[in-house]
LUMMARTI-753606 format. One record per residue (C-alpha): residue number from 1; residue in three letters; x, y negated, z negated. Coordinates in Angstrom, 2 decimals, padded with zeros to 5 digits. Example, Ala and Ser with C-alpha at 12.3 -4.5 7.8 and 13.67 -1.06 7.14 Angstrom:
2
> 1/ALA/012.30/004.50/-007.80 $
> 2/SER/013.67/001.06/-007.14 $
***
This chain:
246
> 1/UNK/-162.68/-005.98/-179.87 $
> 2/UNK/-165.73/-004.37/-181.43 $
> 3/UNK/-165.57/-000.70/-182.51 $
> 4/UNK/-167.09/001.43/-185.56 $
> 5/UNK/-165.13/001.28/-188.42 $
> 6/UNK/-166.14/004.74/-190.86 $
> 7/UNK/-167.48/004.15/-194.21 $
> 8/UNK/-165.73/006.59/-196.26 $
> 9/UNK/-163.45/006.94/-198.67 $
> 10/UNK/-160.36/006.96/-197.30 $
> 11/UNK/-156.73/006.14/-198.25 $
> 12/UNK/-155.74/002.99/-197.80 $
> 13/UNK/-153.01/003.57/-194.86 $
> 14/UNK/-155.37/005.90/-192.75 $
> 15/UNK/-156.42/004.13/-189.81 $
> 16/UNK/-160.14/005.19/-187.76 $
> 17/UNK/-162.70/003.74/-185.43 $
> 18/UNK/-164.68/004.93/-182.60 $
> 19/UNK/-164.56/002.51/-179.75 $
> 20/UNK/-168.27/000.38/-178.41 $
> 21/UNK/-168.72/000.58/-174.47 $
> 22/UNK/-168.24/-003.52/-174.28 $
> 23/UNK/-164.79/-005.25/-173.89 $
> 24/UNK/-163.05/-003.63/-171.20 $
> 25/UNK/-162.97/-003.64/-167.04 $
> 26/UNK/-164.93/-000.69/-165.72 $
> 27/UNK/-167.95/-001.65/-163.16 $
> 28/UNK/-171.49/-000.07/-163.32 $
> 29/UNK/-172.33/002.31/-164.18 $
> 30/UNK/-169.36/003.12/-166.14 $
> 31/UNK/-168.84/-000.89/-167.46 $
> 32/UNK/-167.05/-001.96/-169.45 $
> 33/UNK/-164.56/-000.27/-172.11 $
> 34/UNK/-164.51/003.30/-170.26 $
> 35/UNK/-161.55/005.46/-171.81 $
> 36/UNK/-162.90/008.73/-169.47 $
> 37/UNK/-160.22/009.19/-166.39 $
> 38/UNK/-162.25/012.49/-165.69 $
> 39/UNK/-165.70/010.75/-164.70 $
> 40/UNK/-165.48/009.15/-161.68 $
> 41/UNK/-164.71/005.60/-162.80 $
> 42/UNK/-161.50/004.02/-160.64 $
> 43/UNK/-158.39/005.21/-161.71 $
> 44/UNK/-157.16/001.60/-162.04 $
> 45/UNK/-159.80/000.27/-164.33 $
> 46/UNK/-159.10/003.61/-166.53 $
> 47/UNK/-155.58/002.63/-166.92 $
> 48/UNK/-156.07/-000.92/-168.09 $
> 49/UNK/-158.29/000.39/-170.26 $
> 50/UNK/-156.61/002.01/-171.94 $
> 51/UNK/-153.68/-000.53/-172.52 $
> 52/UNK/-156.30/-003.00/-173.95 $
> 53/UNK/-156.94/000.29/-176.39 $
> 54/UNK/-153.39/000.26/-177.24 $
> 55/UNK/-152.81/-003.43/-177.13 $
> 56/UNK/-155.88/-004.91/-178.88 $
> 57/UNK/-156.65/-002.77/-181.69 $
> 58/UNK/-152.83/-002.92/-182.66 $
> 59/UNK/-152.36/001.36/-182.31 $
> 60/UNK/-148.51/002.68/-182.79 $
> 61/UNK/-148.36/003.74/-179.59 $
> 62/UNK/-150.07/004.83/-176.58 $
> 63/UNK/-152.52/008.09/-177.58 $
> 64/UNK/-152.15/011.66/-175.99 $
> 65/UNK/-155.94/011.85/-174.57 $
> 66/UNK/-156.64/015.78/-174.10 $
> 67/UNK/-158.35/017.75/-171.65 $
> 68/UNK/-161.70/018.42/-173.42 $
> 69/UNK/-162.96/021.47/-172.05 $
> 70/UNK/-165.86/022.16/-175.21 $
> 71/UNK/-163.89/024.64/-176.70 $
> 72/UNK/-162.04/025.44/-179.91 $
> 73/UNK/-158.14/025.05/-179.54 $
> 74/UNK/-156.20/022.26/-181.80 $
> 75/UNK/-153.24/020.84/-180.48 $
> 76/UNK/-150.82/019.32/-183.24 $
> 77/UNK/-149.31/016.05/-182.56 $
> 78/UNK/-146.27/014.99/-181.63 $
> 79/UNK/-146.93/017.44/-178.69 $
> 80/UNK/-144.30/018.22/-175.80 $
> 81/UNK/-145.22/019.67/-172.55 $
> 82/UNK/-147.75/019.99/-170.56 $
> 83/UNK/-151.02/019.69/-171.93 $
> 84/UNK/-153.63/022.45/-172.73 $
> 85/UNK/-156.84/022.74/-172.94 $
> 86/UNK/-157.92/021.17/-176.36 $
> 87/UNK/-160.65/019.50/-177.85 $
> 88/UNK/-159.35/018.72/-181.32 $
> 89/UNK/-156.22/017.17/-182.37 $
> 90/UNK/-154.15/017.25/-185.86 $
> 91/UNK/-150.83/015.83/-187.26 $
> 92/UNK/-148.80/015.28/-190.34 $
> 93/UNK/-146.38/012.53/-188.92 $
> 94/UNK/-147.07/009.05/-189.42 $
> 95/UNK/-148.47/006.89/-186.61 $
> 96/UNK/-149.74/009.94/-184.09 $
> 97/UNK/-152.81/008.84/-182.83 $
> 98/UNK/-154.95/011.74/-182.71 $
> 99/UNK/-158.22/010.73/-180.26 $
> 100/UNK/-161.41/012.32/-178.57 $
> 101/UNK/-163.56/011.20/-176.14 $
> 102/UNK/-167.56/011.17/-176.46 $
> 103/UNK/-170.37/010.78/-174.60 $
> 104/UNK/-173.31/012.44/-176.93 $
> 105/UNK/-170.99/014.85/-178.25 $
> 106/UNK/-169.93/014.43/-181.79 $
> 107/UNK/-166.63/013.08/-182.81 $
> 108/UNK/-165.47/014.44/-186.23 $
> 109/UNK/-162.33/012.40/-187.91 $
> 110/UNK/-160.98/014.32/-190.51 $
> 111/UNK/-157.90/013.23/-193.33 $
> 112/UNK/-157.11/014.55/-196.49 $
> 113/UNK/-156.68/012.19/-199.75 $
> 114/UNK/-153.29/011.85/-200.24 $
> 115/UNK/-152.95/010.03/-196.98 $
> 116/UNK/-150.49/012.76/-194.97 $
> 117/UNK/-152.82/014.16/-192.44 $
> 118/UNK/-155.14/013.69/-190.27 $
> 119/UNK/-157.22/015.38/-187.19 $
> 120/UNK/-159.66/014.55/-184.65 $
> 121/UNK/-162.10/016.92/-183.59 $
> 122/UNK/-164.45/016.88/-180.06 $
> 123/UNK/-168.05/018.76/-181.45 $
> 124/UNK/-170.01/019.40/-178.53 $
> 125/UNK/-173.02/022.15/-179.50 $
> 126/UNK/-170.86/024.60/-177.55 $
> 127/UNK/-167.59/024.05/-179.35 $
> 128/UNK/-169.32/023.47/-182.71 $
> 129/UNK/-170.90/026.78/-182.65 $
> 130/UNK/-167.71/028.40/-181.58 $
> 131/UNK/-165.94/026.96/-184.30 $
> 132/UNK/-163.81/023.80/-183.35 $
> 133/UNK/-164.01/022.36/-186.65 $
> 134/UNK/-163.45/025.27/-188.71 $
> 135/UNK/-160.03/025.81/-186.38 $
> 136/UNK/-159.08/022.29/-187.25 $
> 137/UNK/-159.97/022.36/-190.86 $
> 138/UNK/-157.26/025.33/-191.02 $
> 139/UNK/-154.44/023.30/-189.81 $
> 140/UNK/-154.46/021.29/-193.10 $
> 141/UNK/-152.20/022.08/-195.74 $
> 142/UNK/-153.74/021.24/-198.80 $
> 143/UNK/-157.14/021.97/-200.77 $
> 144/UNK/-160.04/022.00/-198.57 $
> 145/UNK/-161.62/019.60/-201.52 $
> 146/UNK/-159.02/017.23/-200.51 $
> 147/UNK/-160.50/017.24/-197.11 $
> 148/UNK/-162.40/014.15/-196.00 $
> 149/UNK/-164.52/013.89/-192.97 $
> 150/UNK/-166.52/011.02/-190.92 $
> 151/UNK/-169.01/012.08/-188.46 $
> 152/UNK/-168.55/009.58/-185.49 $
> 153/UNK/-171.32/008.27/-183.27 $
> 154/UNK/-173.07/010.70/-181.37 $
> 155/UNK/-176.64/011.77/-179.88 $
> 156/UNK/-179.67/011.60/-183.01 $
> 157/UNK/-181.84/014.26/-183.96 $
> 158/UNK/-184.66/013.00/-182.58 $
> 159/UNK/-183.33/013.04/-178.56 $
> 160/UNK/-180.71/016.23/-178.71 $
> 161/UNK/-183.59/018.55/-176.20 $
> 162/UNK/-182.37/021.76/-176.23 $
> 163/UNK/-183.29/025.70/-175.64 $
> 164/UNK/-184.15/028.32/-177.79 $
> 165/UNK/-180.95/030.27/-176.63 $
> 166/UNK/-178.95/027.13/-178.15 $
> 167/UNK/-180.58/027.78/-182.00 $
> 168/UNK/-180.20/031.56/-181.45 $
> 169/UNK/-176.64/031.07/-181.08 $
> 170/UNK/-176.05/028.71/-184.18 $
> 171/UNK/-178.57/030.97/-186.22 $
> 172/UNK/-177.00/034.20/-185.33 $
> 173/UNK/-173.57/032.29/-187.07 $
> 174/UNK/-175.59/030.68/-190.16 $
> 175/UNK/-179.32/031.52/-191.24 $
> 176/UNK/-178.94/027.62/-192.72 $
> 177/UNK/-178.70/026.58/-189.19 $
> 178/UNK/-182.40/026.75/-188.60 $
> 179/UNK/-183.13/023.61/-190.52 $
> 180/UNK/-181.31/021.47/-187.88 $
> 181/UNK/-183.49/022.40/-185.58 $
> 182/UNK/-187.06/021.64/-185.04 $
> 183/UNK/-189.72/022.60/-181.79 $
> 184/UNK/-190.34/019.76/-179.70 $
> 185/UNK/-193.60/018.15/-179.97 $
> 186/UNK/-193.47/016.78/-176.07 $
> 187/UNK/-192.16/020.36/-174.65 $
> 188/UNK/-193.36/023.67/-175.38 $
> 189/UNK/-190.26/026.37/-175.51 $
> 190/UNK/-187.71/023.08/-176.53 $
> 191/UNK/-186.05/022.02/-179.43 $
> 192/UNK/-184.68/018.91/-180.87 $
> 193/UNK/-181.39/019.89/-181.87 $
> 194/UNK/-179.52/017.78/-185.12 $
> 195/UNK/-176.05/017.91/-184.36 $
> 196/UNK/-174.87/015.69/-187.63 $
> 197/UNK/-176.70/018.24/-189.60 $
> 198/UNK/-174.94/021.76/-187.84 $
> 199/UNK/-171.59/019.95/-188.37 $
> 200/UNK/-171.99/019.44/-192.26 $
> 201/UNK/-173.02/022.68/-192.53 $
> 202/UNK/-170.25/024.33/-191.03 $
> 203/UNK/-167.60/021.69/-192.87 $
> 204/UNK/-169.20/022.71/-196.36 $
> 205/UNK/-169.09/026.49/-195.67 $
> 206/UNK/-165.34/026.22/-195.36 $
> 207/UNK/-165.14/023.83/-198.49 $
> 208/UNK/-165.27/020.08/-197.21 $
> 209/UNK/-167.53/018.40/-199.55 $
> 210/UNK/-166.69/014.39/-198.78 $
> 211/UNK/-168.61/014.50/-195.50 $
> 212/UNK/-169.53/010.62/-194.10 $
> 213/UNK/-171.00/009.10/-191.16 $
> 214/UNK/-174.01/010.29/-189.09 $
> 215/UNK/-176.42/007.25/-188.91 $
> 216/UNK/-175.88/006.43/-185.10 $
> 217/UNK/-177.81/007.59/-181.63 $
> 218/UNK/-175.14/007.62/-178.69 $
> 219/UNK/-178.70/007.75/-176.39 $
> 220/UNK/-180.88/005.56/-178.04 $
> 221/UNK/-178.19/002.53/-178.92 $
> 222/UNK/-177.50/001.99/-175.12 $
> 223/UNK/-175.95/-001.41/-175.90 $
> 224/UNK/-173.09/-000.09/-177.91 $
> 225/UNK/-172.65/003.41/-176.31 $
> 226/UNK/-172.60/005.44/-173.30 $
> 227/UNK/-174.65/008.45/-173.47 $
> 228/UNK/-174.72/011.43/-170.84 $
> 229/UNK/-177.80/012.71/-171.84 $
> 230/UNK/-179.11/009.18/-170.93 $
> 231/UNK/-177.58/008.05/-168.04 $
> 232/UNK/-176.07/011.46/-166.27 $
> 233/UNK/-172.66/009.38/-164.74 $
> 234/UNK/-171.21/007.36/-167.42 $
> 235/UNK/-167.83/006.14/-169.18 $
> 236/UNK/-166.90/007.92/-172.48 $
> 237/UNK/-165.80/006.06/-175.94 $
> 238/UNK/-162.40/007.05/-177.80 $
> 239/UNK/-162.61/007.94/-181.22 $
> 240/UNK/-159.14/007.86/-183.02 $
> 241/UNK/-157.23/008.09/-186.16 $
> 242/UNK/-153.89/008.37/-187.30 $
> 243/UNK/-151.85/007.34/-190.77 $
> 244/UNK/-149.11/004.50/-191.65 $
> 245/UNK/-146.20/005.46/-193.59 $
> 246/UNK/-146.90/004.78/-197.48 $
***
C-alpha cells in the first residue's frame, strides 16, 4: 500500500509512515483507507481498515488508536486500562506502535538517535499552542539534541484561514510566533496560519534541532489526503511509528 515514508535521519530499526487515503474499503465521502471510527464512516469498513493497517504494512501488532480530544496529555505505551483522553503517544519498548490520526492537523513523529524511543504527537493549532509537543518531548530520557523529529502531512501555509484571536494566542506564548503568520490577502481581519513553522519553533525552544518533514498540503493534495478544512465530513489518515529490537 502507498503511504509517506519520512526523510530523516533516523536509526535504522525505527519504523514511520503516515498512511495516503487510497487502498482501503470506506465509501464516499470517507473512501477509501479511513482509519477515523469517530467520523461517521460504518463501523464495519473502520474495522477492516484497520486490519489491512496491521496486515499490509507488516506492523507488530494491532495499534492503540487514542481519543484525540486537541489537547496536551501523553499516554506511554504499553498502556492498560481504559483509555484517556490523549493526543500524543510515547514508548521505550520495542514494537509499540505509537499512532495519530489527521485530517489537517499536524502529525509530529518523534525518536531519539540511539534507536530506544519513540513518540507520536497529534498538533492541532489548539494543542500546539497549549503545548502537546513540549509535554511529549519531556517523556524522553536522553539529550534533547538526541531528539529527532518529522513533521507529517498536514494543511500548508498558504490555506490554514484563521482569526486574529488564533495568532494572539501563539504570540502571547512566543513573540517568534508572528512570522508564521501572515494577513490574508482574500479576507480582511484573517490570517493564513503556518502550522509547520509554529511547530519548529516550539521543538527548537526546548532543544530539538533535527527537525524534518513539512513539504505537504493535507487540503490542496486531495488525491493523497483527506482534509477537513476541505471537505467538512471526511476519513482521517494514521500516522505511526514504533522501533525493532537492535
Amino acid at each position: 500500500m502507498d503511504a509517506i515514508q519520512p526523510h530523516w535521519p533516523a536509526p535504522a530499526n525505527i519504523r514511520a509512515f503516515t498512511t495516503v487515503r487510497r487502498g482501503g474499503v470506506s465509501q464516499a465521502p470517507y473512501h477509501s483507507f479511513n482509519l477515523g471510527a469517530h467520523v461517521g464512516d460504518e463501523e464495519s469498513a473502520v474495522k477492516i481498515n484497520r486490519t489491512l493497517l496491521t496486515e499490509r504494512f507488516g506492523l507488530p501488532q494491532a495499534p492503540v488508536f487514542l481519543n484525540q480530544v486537541h489537547g496536551t496529555n501523553v499516554i506511554s505505551l504499553p498502556y492498560r486500562g481504559d483509555m484517556p483522553p490523549a493526543d500524543a503517544a510515547y514508548s521505550a519498548q520495542p514494537n509499540q506502535v505509537c499512532v495519530v490520526m489527521t485530517a489537517d492537523c499536524l502529525p509530529v513523529l518523534l525518536c531519539d538517535r540511539q534507536g530506544t524511543q519513540v513518540a507520536a504527537a497529534h498538533a492541532g493549532w489548539r494543542g500546539l499552542c497549549d503545548g502537546v509537543l513540549e509535554q511529549t518531548v519531556k517523556h524522553f530520557q536522553c539529550p534533547r539534541e538526541d531528539i529527532i523529529a518529522w513533521l507529517g502531512p498536514a494543511i500548508g501555509p498558504a490555506c490554514f484561514q484563521v482569526g486574529k484571536d488564533v495568532a494572539e494566542r501563539f504570540m502571547a506564548h512566543d513573540a517568534e510566533a508572528e512570522t508564521a503568520f501572515m494577513p490574508d490577502p482574500d479576507a480582511a481581519g484573517k490570517y493564513l496560519c503556518d502550522l509547520y513553522c509554529l511547530a519548529a519553533q516550539r521543538l527548537k525552544h526546548v532543544g530539538v534541532r533535527h527537525i524534518s518533514g513539512g513539504e505537504h498540503c493535507t487540503y490542496r493534495q486531495a488525491t493523497d489526503f483527506f482534509s477537513f478544512r476541505r471537505d467538512k465530513q471526511t476519513g482521517r489518515m494514521a500516522s505511526l511509528i514504533w522501533f525493532t529490537e537492535t
